[in-house]
Structures are given as C-alpha cells and as structure tokens.
C-alpha positions, 0 to 999 in steps of 0.5 A, spaced: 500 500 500 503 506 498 504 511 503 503 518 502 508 523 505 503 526 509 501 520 513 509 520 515 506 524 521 504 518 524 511 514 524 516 515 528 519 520 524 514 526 525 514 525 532 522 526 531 521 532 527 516 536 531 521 534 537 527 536 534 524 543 532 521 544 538 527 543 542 531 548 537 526 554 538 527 553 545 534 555 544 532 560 540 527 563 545 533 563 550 538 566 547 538 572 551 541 566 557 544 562 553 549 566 548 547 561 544 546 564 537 539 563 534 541 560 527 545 555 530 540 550 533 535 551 528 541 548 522 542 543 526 534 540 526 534 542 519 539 539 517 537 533 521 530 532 519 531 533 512 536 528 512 532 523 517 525 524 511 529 523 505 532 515 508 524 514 511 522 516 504 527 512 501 524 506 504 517 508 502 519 509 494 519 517 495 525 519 495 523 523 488 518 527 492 523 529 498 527 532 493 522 536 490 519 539 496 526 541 499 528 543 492 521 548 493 523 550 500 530 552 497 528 556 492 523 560 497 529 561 501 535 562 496 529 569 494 528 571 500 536 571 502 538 575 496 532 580 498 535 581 504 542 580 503 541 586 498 537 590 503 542 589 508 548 591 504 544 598 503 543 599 510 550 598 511 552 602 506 548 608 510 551 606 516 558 606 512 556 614 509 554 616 517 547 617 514 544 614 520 549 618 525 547 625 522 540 624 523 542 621 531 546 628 532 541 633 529 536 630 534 541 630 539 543 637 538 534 639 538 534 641 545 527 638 545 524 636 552 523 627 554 516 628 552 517 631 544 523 627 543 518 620 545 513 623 539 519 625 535 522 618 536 516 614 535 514 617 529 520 617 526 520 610 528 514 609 525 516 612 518 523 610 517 521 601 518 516 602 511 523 602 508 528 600 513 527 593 517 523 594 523 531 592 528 535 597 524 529 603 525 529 601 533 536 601 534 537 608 531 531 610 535 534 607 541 542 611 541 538 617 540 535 615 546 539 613 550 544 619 548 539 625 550 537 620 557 541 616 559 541 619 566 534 618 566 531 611 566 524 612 565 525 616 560 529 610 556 525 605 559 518 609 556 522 611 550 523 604 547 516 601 548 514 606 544 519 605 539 518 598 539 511 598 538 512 604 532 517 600 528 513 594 528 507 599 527 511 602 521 514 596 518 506 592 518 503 597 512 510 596 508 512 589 504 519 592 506 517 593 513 518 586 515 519 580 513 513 577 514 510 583 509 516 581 504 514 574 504 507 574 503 509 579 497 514 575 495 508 570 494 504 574 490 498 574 495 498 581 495 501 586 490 506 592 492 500 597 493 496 592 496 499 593 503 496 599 503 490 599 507 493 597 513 497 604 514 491 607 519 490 600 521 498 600 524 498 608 525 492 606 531 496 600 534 502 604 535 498 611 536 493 608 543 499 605 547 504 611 545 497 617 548 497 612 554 505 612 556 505 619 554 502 622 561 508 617 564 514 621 561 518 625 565 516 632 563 523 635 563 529 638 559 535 634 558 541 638 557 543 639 550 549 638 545 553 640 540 555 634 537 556 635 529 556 629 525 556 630 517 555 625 512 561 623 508 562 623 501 556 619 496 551 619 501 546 623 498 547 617 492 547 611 497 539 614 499 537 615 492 539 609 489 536 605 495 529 609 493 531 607 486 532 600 488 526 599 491 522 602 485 526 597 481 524 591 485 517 593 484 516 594 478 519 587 476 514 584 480 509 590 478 509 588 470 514 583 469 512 578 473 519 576 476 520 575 483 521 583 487 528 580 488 530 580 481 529 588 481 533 587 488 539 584 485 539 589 479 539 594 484 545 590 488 549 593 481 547 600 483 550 601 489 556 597 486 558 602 481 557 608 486 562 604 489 567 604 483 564 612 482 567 613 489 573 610 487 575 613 481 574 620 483 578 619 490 584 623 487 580 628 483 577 629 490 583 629 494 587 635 490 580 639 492 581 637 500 588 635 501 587 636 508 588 630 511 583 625 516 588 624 523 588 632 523 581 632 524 575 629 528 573 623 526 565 627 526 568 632 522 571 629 516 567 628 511 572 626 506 574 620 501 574 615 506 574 608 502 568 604 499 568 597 498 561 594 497 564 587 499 565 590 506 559 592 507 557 586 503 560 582 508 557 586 514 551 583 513 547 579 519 548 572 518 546 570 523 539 572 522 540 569 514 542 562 516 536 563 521 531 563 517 534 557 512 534 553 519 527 556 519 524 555 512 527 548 512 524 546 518 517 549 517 517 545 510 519 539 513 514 539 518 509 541 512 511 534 508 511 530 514 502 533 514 503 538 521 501 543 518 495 540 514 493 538 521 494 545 524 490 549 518 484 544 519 483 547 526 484 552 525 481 555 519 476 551 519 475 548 525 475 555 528 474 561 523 480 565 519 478 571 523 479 568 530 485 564 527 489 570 524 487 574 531 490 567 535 496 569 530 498 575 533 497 572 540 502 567 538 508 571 535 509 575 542 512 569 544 514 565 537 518 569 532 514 571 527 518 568 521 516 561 521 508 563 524 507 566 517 511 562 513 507 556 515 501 560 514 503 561 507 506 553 506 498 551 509 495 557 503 488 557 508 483 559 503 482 567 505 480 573 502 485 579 502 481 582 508 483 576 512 490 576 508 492 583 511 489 581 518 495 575 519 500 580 516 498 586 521 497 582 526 503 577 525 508 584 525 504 588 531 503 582 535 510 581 536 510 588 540 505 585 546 512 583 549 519 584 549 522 578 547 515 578 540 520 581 535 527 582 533 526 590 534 524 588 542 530 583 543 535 588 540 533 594 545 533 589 550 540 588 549 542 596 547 539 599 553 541 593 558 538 594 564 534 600 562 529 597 558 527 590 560 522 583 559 518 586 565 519 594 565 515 593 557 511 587 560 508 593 565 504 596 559 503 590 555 495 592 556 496 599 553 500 595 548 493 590 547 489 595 546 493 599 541 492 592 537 485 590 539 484 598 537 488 596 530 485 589 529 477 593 530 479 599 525 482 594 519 475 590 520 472 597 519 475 600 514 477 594 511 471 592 510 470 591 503 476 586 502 472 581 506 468 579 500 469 571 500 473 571 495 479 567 495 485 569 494 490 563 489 498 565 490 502 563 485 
C-alpha cells in the first residue's frame, strides 16, 4: 500500500521532527541566557530532519518527492536571502556614509524636552521601518535615546516601548517593513500597493499605547549638545539609489512578473558602481581637500574615506540569514511530514480565519514571527485579502505585546541593558493590547470591503 508523505506524521519520524524543532526554538527563545546564537540550533534540526525524511522516504519509494519539496523550500529561501542580503548591504552602506549618525546628532543637538523627543522618536520610528527593517529603525531610535537620557531611566525605559511598538507599527503597512510583509509579497498574495490599507490600521496600534505612556514621561529638559556629525562623501547617492532600488524591485514584480528580488539584485549593481564612482574620483577629490583625516575629528571629516561594497557586503547579519534557512527548512519539513495540514484544519476551519489570524498575533509575542507566517503561507488557508492583511498586521504588531515578540524588542533589550527590560515593557503590555485590539477593530472597519469571500490563489 503506498504511503503518502503526509501520513509520515504518524511514524516515528514526525514525532522526531516536531521534537527536534521544538527543542531548537527553545534555544532560540533563550538566547538572551544562553549566548547561544539563534541560527545555530535551528541548522542543526534542519539539517537533521531533512536528512532523517529523505532515508524514511527512501524506504517508502519517495525519495523523488523529498527532493522536490526541499528543492521548493530552497528556492523560497535562496529569494528571500538575496532580498535581504541586498537590503542589508544598503543599510550598511548608510551606516558606512554616517547617514544614520547625522540624523542621531541633529536630534541630539534639538534641545527638545523627554516628552517631544518620545513623539519625535516614535514617529520617526514609525516612518523610517516602511523602508528600513523594523531592528535597524529601533536601534537608531534607541542611541538617540539613550544619548539625550541616559541619566534618566524612565525616560529610556518609556522611550523604547514606544519605539518598539512604532517600528513594528511602521514596518506592518510596508512589504519592506518586515519580513513577514516581504514574504507574503514575495508570494504574490498581495501586490506592492496592496499593503496599503493597513497604514491607519498600524498608525492606531502604535498611536493608543504611545497617548497612554505619554502622561508617564518625565516632563523635563535634558541638557543639550553640540555634537556635529556630517555625512561623508556619496551619501546623498547611497539614499537615492536605495529609493531607486526599491522602485526597481517593484516594478519587476509590478509588470514583469519576476520575483521583487530580481529588481533587488539589479539594484545590488547600483550601489556597486557608486562604489567604483567613489573610487575613481578619490584623487580628483583629494587635490580639492588635501587636508588630511588624523588632523581632524573623526565627526568632522567628511572626506574620501574608502568604499568597498564587499565590506559592507560582508557586514551583513548572518546570523539572522542562516536563521531563517534553519527556519524555512524546518517549517517545510514539518509541512511534508502533514503538521501543518493538521494545524490549518483547526484552525481555519475548525475555528474561523478571523479568530485564527487574531490567535496569530497572540502567538508571535512569544514565537518569532518568521516561521508563524511562513507556515501560514506553506498551509495557503483559503482567505480573502481582508483576512490576508489581518495575519500580516497582526503577525508584525503582535510581536510588540512583549519584549522578547520581535527582533526590534530583543535588540533594545540588549542596547539599553538594564534600562529597558522583559518586565519594565511587560508593565504596559495592556496599553500595548489595546493599541492592537484598537488596530485589529479599525482594519475590520475600514477594511471592510476586502472581506468579500473571495479567495485569494498565490502563485
């Protein structure tokens, strides 16, 4: 009698697969404690389910089958890989350019009281992750912070539970704001503009929370400073070419019908050239400022300081990138095995998509969103685009109702280490809740037409 793969589950193999990733996500979840990088345990139980899948399959005659659904994982992963490998290199290339420690100092040097510089930061936060990722916008929101209060731990404290919050708001509205947007665009369930109606929904989930905090906030003037921190050389072109990256990328999808990371390679090559402008010019540049760089302060000099994109290549978070390889081949391996088939009947049919996609953002304060919403997209439940976009909102703000739900909160954690911490952010979870019940509310209101029953079939 022929075995199918999804009847694996029921074989030693499944409860080995399932304990295996369970095990390795609690290692995850207990990095903090551990120093144990993330990727690492999620490699190891990727690398040992597929393996055990594939010699169980071989005794079953679905050795083909196996191959071609670790194939299929792979190309999903290898696309989101290079999307991101692309986004990370821009981001250090601003870093490299000091674009985002200009934009420090001059909110430094703003001389605004702690109440104005939780706004300004949270609405900066809240506009900066649509483009950036989400944990680069809370850690640049952070120094600011902790530059201007750093004698004041309630400010601090405050401050980054707003920034948390207003990032994952931000990046919810946004397919570049957060992995779990970019992948549920990546799938073409929704197109580019298609986020869009989320952005009052988010605005609300961040704005509840940050009006109740706000009375909180010390209401004082810290001491101003006189920091001066300019821009180097070709900074202006880096911004310009990242915009014009993400336009590639979406026009690639838009009308080519490509994958958005081909546009995203595309502007790879951008940016690689900037390099290589950078370089070729350095000696007419040097003949027009031929002060040298040790005379000056290292905030004062803007000068041709060396570009090598590899080195902002190479400056790429690995870890996060071989996290969600580990990630996606495990999901994908407990998804062959039929877990996921079990979980998709339970909950999109057993319960209802309204209830499931809330659940969602329930479970991601605890669990990464990454592998929450790449199982979603692997079970393909039939939804429409109002239920499409409340998994997405909810997977990326959910992660705000605590400090350990989403990467922005864990860098904060370790930023302002004892400033901001798991039960300082758990104390206004509830102010957190209501922002998210509130944006879950507005998007069924004003959303309402997207609720129409159609299914949405991705490619």
């Amino acid at each position: 009698m022929a075995v199918k793969p999804a009847q694996l589950a029921g074989h030693g193999l499944g409860a080995f697969a399932l304990w295996t990733f369970i095990v390795a996500y609690l290692f995850v979840m207990t990095e903090e404690f551990t120093h144990l990088r993330k990727s690492k345990p999620v490699l190891l139980a990727a690398g040992a389910m597929w393996a055990l899948i594939a010699w169980v399959g071989a005794e079953y005659g679905m050795s083909a089958a196996v191959e071609e659904a670790f194939r299929h994982n792979m190309l999903d992963y290898a696309e989101l890989f290079l999307f991101l490998l692309v986004a990370m290199t821009y981001i250090n290339t601003l870093d490299e350019r000091q674009v985002f420690q200009a934009l420090r100092s001059w909110l430094v040097r703003t001389g605004f009281g702690y109440r104005k510089l939780f706004w300004l930061t949270g609405v900066l936060a809240f506009f900066i992750s649509p483009v950036a990722d989400n944990m680069t916008t809370a850690l640049l929101m952070c120094a600011v912070v902790m530059a201007v209060g750093k004698d004041n731990n309630r400010f601090v404290s405050l401050s980054c539970i707003n920034i948390v919050v207003a990032a994952n708001a931000g990046g919810a509205f946004s397919p570049f704001g957060d992995i779990t947007t970019l992948m549920v665009w990546q799938k073409g369930v929704i197109p580019f503009s298609g986020f869009f109606p989320l952005f009052f929904p988010s605005l609300v989930n961040w704005l509840v929370p940050c009006a109740i905090m706000h009375f909180a906030v010390p209401n004082e003037r810290p001491k101003p400073s006189d920091e001066v921190v300019q821009m180097r050389r070709g900074a202006k072109r880096a911004i310009f070419l990242f915009l014009l990256t993400i336009i590639t990328s979406v026009l690639f999808h838009q009308y080519l019908h490509l994958p958005p990371v081909a546009g995203m390679m595309l502007g790879l090559a951008y940016v690689q050239f900037l390099g290589f402008y950078l370089k070729t010019t350095s000696p007419r540049y040097r003949k027009k400022h031929p002060e040298h760089p040790h005379t000056l302060k290292s905030n004062e000099y803007i000068g041709d300081i060396r570009f090598d994109i590899f080195r902002e290549l190479g400056r790429a978070e690995w870890d996060t990138l071989m996290f969600f390889y580990g990630v996606i081949l495990c999901v994908g391996g407990l998804g062959f095995l039929g877990y996921l088939a079990h979980v998709s009947q339970v909950m999109y049919v057993d319960w209802s998509p309204t209830w499931a996609n809330i659940s969602v953002g329930l479970v991601s304060a605890v669990v990464d969103n990454i592998p929450v919403m790449f199982a979603i997209l692997t079970m393909m439940p039939a939804m429409d685009a109002g239920q499409w976009l409340l998994v997405t909102m909810t997977a990326g703000v959910g992660g705000s109702l605590l400090s350990i739900g989403s990467a922005a909160g864990v860098a904060l954690m370790g930023q302002a280490r004892g400033k901001y911490t798991f039960f300082s952010h758990l104390k206004w979870t509830p102010a957190v809740a209501l922002g998210y019940a509130a944006s879950i509310g507005l998007h069924m209101l004003i959303n309402s037409h997207l609720f129409n029953n159609v299914p949405i079939v991705a490619r």
